[in-house]
C-alpha positions as CSV (number, residue, x, y, z in Angstrom):
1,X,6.0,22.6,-10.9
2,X,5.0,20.6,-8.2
3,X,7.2,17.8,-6.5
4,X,7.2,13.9,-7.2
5,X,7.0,12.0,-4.3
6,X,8.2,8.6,-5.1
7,X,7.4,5.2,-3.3
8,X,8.2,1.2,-3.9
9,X,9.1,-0.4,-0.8
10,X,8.3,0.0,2.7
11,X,11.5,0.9,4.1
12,X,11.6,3.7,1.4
13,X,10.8,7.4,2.3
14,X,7.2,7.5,2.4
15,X,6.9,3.8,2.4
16,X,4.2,4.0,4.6
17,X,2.0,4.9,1.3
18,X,3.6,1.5,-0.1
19,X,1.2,-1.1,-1.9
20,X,3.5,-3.5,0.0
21,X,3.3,-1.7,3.1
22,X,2.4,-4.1,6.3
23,X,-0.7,-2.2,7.3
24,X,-4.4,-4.4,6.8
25,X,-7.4,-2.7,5.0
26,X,-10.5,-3.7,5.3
27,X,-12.8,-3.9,1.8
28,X,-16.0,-5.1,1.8
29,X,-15.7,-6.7,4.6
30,X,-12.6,-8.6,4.3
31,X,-9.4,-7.8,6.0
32,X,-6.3,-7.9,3.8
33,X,-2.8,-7.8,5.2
34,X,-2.2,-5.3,2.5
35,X,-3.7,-3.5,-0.6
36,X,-1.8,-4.9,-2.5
37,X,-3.4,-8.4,-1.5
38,X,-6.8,-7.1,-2.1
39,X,-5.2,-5.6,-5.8
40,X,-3.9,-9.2,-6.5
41,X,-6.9,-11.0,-5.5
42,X,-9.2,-9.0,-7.9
């Protein structure tokens, strides 16, 4: 059985991998503060 990681908020272990983490992506073009702006904005 392999092990869960589990992940919400940025200050969480393994935050980094967060939705809500602060760290910008770039889609298409556009930059987005965070995925989960991109996610929201779709």
């Amino acid at each position: 059985m392999s092990a869960v990681i589990e992940f919400y908020l940025p200050a969480d272990p393994y935050g980094e991998l967060s939705n809500f983490a602060p760290f910008p992506i770039l889609l298409g073009g556009k930059r987005w503060p965070t995925s989960e702006h991109d996610f929201q904005a779709q």
